[in-house]
C-alpha positions as CSV (number, residue, x, y, z in Angstrom):
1,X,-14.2,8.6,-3.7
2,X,-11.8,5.4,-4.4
3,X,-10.4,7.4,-7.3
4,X,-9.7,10.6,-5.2
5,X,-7.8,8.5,-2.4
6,X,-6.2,6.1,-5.4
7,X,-4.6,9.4,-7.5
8,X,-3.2,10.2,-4.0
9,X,-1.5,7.0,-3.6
10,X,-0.4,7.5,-7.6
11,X,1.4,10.8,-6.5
12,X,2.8,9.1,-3.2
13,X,4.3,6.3,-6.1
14,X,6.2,9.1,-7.9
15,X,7.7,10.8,-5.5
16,X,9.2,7.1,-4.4
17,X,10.1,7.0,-8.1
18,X,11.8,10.4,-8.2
19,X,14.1,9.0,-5.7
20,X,14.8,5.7,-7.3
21,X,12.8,4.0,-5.1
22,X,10.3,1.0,-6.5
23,X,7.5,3.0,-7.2
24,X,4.7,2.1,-4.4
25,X,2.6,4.4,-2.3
26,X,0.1,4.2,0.4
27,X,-2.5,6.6,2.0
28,X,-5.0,5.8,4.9
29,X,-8.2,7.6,5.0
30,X,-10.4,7.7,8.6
31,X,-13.9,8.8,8.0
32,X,-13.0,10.4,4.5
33,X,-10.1,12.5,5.6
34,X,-6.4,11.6,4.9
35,X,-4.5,10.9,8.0
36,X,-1.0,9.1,7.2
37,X,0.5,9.0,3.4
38,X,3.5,6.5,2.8
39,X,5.8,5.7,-0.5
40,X,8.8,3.2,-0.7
41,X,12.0,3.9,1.0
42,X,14.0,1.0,1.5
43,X,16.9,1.9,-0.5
44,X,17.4,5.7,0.8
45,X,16.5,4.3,4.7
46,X,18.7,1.0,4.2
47,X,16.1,-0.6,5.9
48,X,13.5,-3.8,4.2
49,X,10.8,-2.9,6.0
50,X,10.2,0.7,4.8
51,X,7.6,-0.3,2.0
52,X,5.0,2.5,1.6
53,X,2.3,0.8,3.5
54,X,4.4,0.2,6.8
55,X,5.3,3.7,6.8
56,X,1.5,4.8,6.3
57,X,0.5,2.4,9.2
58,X,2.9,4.0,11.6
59,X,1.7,7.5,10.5
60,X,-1.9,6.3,11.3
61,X,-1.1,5.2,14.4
62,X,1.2,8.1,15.6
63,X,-1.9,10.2,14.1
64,X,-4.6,8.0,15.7
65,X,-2.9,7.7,19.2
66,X,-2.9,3.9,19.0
67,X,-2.2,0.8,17.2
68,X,-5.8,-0.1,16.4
69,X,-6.5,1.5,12.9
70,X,-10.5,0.8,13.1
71,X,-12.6,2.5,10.1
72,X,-10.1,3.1,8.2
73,X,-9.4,2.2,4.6
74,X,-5.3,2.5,3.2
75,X,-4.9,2.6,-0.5
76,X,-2.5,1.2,-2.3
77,X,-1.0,1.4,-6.0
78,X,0.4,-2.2,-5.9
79,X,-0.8,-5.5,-3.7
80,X,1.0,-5.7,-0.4
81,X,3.5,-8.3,0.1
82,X,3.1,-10.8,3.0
83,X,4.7,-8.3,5.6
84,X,2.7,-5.5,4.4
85,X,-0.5,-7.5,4.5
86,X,0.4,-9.3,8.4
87,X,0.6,-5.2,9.1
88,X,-2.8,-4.4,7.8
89,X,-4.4,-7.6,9.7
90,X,-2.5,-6.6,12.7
91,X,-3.4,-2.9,12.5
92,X,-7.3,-3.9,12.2
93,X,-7.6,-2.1,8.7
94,X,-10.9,-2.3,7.6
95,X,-10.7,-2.4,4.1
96,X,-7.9,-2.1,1.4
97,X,-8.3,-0.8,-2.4
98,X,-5.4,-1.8,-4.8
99,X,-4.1,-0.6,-7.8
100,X,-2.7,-3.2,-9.5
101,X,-2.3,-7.0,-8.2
102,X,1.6,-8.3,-7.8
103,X,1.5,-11.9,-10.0
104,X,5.2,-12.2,-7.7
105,X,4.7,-11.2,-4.1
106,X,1.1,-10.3,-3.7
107,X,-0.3,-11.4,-0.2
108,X,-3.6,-10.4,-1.0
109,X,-5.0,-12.9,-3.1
110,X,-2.4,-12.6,-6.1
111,X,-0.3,-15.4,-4.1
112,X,-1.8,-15.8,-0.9
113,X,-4.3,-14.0,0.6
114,X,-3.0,-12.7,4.0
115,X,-5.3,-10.1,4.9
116,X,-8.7,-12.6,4.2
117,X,-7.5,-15.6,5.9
118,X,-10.2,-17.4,7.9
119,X,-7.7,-18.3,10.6
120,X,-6.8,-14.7,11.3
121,X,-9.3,-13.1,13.8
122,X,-9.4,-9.7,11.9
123,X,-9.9,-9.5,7.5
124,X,-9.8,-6.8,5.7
125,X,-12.2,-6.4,2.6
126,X,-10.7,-5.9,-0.4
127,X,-11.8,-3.8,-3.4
128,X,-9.6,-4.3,-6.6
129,X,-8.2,-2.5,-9.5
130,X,-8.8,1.3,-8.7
131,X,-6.9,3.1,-11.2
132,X,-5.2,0.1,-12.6
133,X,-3.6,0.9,-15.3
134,X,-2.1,4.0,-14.2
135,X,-0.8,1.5,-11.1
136,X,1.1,-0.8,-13.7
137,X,2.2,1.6,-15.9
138,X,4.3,3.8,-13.2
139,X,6.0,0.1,-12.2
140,X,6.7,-0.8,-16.0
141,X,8.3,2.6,-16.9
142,X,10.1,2.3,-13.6
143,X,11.6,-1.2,-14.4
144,X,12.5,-0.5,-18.2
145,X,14.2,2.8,-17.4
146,X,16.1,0.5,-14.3
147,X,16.9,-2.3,-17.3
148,X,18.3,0.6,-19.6
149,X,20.8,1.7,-17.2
């Protein structure tokens, strides 16, 4: 099933990409059914917190009629940043699957590990590398085609 959700999140990426945006999506999955999808939109909503996993969260929760995102999983084509990954501990996600890790910003182990920290009353488990590749290679064609220009 991680594949399934994970090429979901792939196609949330693109459309962020066909806009210019940093190519990142999200979805979150309760009890294997698809309830909030999320892609990157800082640039077109002027705003820094719009990355593709805040915007998933807040669908959840509009969806799920509360704040507490229990038994669910949100999947996720890059690592989530420190913001991202505060959201997911504070949102009480149950587990997270990742594309591909972010050796710059990742708060998920990458850099730090946010969403695991012992100090934190809730952590998320964490299942790495779903659809890797195709995770990196939508950021790399992203960033050369941005260099070109």
């Amino acid at each position: 099933m991680d594949e399934y959700f994970m090429k979901i999140a792939i196609d949330e990426a693109y459309k962020a990409y066909s806009i210019g945006e940093v190519p990142v999506g999200a979805i979150i999955v309760n009890n294997h059914k698809i309830i909030a999808t999320g892609y990157n939109m800082r640039e077109i909503l002027r705003d820094p917190t719009a990355h593709a996993e805040i915007i998933a969260i807040k669908k959840a929760s509009e969806f799920l009629g509360g704040w507490r995102l229990i038994d669910c999983t949100m999947y996720v084509t890059l690592e989530p940043c420190a913001m991202c990954a505060g959201a997911i501990v504070n949102s009480r996600i149950e587990r997270v699957v990742i594309g591909a890790k972010d050796p710059k910003m990742g708060a998920c182990g990458s850099i730090i590990n946010i969403i695991q920290n012992q100090s934190f009353n809730h952590r998320a488990d964490i299942t790495w590398g779903v659809m890797e590749k195709e995770s990196s290679e939508i950021m790399k064609d992203f960033f050369r085609k941005l260099r070109e220009k």
